[in-house]
C-alpha positions in Angstrom: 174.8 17.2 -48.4 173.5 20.1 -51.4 170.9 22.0 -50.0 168.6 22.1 -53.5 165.0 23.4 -53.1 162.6 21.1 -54.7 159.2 23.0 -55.6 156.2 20.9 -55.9 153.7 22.3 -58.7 150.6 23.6 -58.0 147.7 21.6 -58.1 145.1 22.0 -60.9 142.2 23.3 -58.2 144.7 26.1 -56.8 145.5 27.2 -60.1 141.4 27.4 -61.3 140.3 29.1 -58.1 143.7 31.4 -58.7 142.1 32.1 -62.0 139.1 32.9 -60.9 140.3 35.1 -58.4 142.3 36.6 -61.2 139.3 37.3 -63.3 137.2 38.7 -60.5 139.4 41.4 -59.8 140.3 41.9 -62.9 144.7 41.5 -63.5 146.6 38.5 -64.8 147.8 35.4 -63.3 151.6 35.7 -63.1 153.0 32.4 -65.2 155.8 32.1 -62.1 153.4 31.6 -59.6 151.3 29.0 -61.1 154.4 27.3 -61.2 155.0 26.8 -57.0 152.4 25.6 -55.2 153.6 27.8 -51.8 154.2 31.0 -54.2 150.3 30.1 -55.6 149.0 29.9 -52.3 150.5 32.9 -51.3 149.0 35.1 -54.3 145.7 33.7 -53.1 145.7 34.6 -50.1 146.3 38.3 -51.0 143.9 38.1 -53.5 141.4 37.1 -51.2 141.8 40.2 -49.5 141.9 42.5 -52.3 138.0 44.1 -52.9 136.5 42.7 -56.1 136.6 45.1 -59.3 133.4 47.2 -59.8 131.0 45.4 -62.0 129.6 46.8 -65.3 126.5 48.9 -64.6 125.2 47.9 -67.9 123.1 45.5 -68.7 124.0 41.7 -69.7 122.9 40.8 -73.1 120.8 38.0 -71.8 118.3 41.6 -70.0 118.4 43.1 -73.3 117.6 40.2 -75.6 114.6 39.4 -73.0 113.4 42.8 -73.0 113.7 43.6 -76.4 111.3 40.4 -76.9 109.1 41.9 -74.1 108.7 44.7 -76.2 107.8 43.4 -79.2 105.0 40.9 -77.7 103.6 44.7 -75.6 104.3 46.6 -79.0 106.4 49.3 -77.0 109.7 50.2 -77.2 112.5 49.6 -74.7 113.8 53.3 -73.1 117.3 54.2 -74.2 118.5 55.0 -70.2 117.3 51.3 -69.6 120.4 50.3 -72.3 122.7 52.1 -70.2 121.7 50.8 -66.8 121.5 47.4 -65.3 119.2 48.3 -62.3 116.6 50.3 -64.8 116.0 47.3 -67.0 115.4 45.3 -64.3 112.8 46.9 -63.4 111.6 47.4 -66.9 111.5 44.0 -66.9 110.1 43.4 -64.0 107.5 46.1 -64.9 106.7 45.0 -67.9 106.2 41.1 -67.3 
């Protein structure tokens, strides 16, 4: 009897939650891997482990466009530290409601 290895394919939810593990800690998705599903499984579960990549610290354009609207209904300008981080827009923001 020939011993062949038969690999079954991984299944479309491994390989999005692989993805997003991918993009949460920031490195590729190896194209071999997505191709078994044990070998998929495997890379998920050690990217489980691994701590996610720090996060910008500056602010999401969706902050900036709200405060720069902010601004312009309170006639005041926006502080240039508060473009640089996420916490002190927030509570511009929040300040400025």
């Amino acid at each position: 009897m020939e011993n062949s290895s038969y690999t079954l394919p991984a299944t479309p939810r491994q390989i999005a939650y692989a993805r997003s593990l991918a993009q949460r800690n920031r490195i590729s998705l190896p194209w071999e891997v997505q191709q078994d599903r044990r070998a998929l499984s495997a890379w998920i579960d050690a990217q489980t482990k691994v701590k996610p990549a720090p996060q910008d610290g500056r602010p999401t354009s969706k902050q900036v466009a709200f405060a720069e609207r902010l601004a312009r209904i309170k006639q005041r300008a926006v502080p240039d530290e508060c473009f640089r981080d996420k916490g002190l827009m927030s509570k511009w923001i929040d300040g400025n409601r």
